[in-house]
N, C-alpha and C positions, 0 to 999 in steps of 0.2 A: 391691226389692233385686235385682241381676243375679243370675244365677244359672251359673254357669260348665257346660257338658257335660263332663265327666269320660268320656274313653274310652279302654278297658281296650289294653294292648297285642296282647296275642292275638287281640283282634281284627282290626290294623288290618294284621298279618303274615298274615292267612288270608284276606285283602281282597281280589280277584281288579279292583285302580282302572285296571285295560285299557278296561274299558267304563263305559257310563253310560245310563243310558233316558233317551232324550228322547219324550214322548208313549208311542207305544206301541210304539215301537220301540228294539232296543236298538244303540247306534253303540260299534263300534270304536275307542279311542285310540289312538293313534301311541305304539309302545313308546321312541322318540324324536323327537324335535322340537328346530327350532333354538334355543328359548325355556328348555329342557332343559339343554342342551348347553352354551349359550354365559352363562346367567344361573344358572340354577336350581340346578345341579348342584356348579356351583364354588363356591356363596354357601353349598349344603351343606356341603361337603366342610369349608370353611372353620371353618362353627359346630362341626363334630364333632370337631375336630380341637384347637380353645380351647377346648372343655364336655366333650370325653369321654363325648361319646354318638355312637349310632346314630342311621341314619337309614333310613325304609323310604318308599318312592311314598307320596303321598296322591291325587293326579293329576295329569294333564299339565303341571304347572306349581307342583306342591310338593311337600315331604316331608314325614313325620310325624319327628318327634326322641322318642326314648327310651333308658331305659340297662336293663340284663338284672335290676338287682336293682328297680327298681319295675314294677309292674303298671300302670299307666298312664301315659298319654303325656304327655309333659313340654310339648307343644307342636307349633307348626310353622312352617316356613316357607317364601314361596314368592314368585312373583314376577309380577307383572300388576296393575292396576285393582282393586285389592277395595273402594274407594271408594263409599259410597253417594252414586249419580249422579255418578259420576265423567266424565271427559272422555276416558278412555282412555290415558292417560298410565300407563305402566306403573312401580310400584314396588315394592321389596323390601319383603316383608310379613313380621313375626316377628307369631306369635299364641300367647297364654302366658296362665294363669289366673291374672298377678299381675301383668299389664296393669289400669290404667285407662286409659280414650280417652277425657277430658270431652267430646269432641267429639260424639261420639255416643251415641245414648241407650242406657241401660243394658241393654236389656233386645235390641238390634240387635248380629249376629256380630263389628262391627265394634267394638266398645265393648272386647272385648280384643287388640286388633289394634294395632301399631304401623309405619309405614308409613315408607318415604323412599328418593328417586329414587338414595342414595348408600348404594354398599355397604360402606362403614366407618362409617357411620353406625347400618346394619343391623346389623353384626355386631357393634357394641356394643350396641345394643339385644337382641339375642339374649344376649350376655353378662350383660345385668342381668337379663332376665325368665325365662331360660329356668332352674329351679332344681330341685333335685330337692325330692322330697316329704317333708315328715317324717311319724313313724307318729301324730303328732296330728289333721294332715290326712288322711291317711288312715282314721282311724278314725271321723272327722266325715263322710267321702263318703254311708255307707250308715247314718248313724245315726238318720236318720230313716224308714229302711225298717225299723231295728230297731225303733225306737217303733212303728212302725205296726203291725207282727206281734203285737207285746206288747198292743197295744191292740184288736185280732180277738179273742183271747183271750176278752177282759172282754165285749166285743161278742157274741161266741157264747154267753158264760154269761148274758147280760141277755136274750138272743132264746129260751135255755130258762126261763130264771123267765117272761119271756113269756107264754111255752104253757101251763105248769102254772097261771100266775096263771087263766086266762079259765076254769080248769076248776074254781077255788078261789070266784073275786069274778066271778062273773056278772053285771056288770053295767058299763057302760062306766066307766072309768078317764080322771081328768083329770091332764094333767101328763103330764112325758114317759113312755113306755111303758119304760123300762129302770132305772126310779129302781127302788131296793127297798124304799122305803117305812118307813125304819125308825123308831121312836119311834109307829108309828099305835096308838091304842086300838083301834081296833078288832081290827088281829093281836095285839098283845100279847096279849088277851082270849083269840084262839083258840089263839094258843101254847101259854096256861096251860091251856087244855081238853085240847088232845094230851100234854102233858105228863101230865095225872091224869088220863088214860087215860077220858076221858070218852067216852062212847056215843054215835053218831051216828046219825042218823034212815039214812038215806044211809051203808050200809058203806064203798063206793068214795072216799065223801069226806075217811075219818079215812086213808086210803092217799094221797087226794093233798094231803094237806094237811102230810103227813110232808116227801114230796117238794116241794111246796113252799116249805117253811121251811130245808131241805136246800138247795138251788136260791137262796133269799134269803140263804141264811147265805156260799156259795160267789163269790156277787156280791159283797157287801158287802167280804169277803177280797180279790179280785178287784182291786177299786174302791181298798181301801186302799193294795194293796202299793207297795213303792219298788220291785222289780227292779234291783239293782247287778249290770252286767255288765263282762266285762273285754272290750275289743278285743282278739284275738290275731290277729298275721299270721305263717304258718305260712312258711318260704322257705330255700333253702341258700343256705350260706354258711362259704364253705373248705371242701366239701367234706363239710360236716354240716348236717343239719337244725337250724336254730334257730328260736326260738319268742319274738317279741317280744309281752311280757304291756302291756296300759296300764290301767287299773285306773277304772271309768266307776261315778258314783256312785248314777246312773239310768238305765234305757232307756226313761224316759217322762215326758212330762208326768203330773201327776198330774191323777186325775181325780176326786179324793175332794174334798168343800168343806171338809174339816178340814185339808188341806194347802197351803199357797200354790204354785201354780206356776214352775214354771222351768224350766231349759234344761239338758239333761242337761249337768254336766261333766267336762270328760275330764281327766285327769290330766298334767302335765306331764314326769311319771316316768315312766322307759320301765324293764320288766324284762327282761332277755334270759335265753334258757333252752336248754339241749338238751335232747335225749331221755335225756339220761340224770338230771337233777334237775329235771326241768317238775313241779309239784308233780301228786298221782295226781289230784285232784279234775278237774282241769283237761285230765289226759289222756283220761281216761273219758269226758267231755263231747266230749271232740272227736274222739273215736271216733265218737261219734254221728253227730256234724253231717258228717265226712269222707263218708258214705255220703247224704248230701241232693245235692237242685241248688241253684244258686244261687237266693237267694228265702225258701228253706225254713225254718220256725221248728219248734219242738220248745220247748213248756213248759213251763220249769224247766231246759230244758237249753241252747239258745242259737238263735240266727238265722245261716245262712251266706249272705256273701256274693259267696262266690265266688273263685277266684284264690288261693286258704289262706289267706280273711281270714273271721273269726270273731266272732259279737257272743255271749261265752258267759257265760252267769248266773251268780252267785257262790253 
């Protein structure tokens, strides 16, 4: 399945697309050119002007298009050959992640690209693809970095029963090394010895045999939980802070075999909130997360991804 690049806008206004490296050297753009001036520029003007967006350089010969209340770029457009094995025939190119191109293969720049030698043509193509974001898709961009964090987690607490198991079962282990092994006779049996306080030849043994039943018990937890997070994207609006809540029923595949798999779902209800009724659970947590970089998880309290957008645990 193609897979769209999603790029934040702050990036692409702090973009210095003057230059460019070729090999190992770095060249110069022309801050303009006739291809600028006489194509480029006026086919912008035009989209910004029927969309009600901006436009900021992408390079010599396009723009990027965005609007101030979404964090990523809506698209672009530009003008030249972007053709795979083209003949050099120059056309208005609109590129939008709600393009398909059958023409080209899914997984090729050009597969979201729509192209043509006529600028009324273009600029109705800009008019259909180029659209703003809802906070459904947005909340799907980074929801897979959330799963992933959620799932280190469980990864880290399987790598400590790990360590404790080889000081416990001295002896090599078949199967994979993170299972917890629940239902075995043979733990059961030394459960019940820790439990009624039985004597060990080996003092150091009834110590790690605490820990690691402690450590199986944390995995197993671990392994079962759902984690319901809400998406929140933090942004002003008139003038205040508001707080759109989406309500996500999972941040993970599961990884327990008592649970069937699926695909986290996101909610088609959106909450809207100020600072002054965000409910307290909700603000507390994102106190947290406010002081992370993007990337950062915090368990039990949520994943940031950046831009005041937030994957936070319920």
């Amino acid at each position: 399945m193609a897979r769209y690049e999603y790029k934040l806008v702050s990036e692409t206004l702090t973009t210095d697309y003057g230059t460019v490296t070729v090999g190992n050297c770095t060249v110069q753009l022309p801050t303009t050119n006739g291809i600028m001036e006489e194509y480029v520029t006026p086919f912008a003007e035009r989209v910004c002007k029927e969309l009600c967006v901006k436009m900021t350089p992408r390079d010599s010969q396009s723009y990027w298009l965005y609007r101030d209340d979404c964090p990523y770029i809506l698209g672009w457009i530009g003008y030249g050959d972007y053709r795979d094995g083209g003949d050099g025939t120059p056309m208005y190119v609109v590129q939008a992640r709600t393009i398909v191109n059958g023409k080209y293969n899914p997984y090729s720049s050009q597969y979201f690209m729509k192209m043509s030698t006529n600028v009324d043509v273009a600029l109705r193509n800009a008019k259909k693809f180029i659209r703003m974001m809802s906070p459904q898709e947005l909340a799907a961009i980074h929801m897979q970095d959330a799963s992933d964090a959620v799932d280190s987690v469980v990864e880290a607490a399987g790598n400590q029963f790990t360590e404790i198991r080889k000081k416990v079962i001295d002896f090599p282990v078949i199967g994979h090394s993170l299972q917890p092994n629940e239902g075995s006779i043979l733990l059961n049996e030394l459960r019940h010895l820790m439990n009624s306080n039985h004597e060990f030849i080996d003092a150091s043994f009834s110590d790690n045999l605490a820990t690691f039943f402690a450590k199986q018990d944390e995995l197993v937890r671990l392994r079962n939980r759902i984690v319901p997070m809400w998406f929140i994207r933090v942004y002003d609006r008139m003038e205040q802070q508001v707080f759109d809540v989406i309500d996500i029923d999972k941040a993970k595949y599961s990884t327990s075999v008592h649970i069937i798999a699926s695909r986290p779902k996101i909610s088609d209800d959106v909450s809207r909130y100020t600072a002054d009724n965000l409910p307290e659970e909700i603000m507390q947590k994102l106190s947290v997360l406010n002081i992370l970089q993007a990337g950062d998880y915090v368990d039990d309290v949520g994943f940031s991804a950046g831009e005041g957008m937030f994957y936070v645990v319920q």
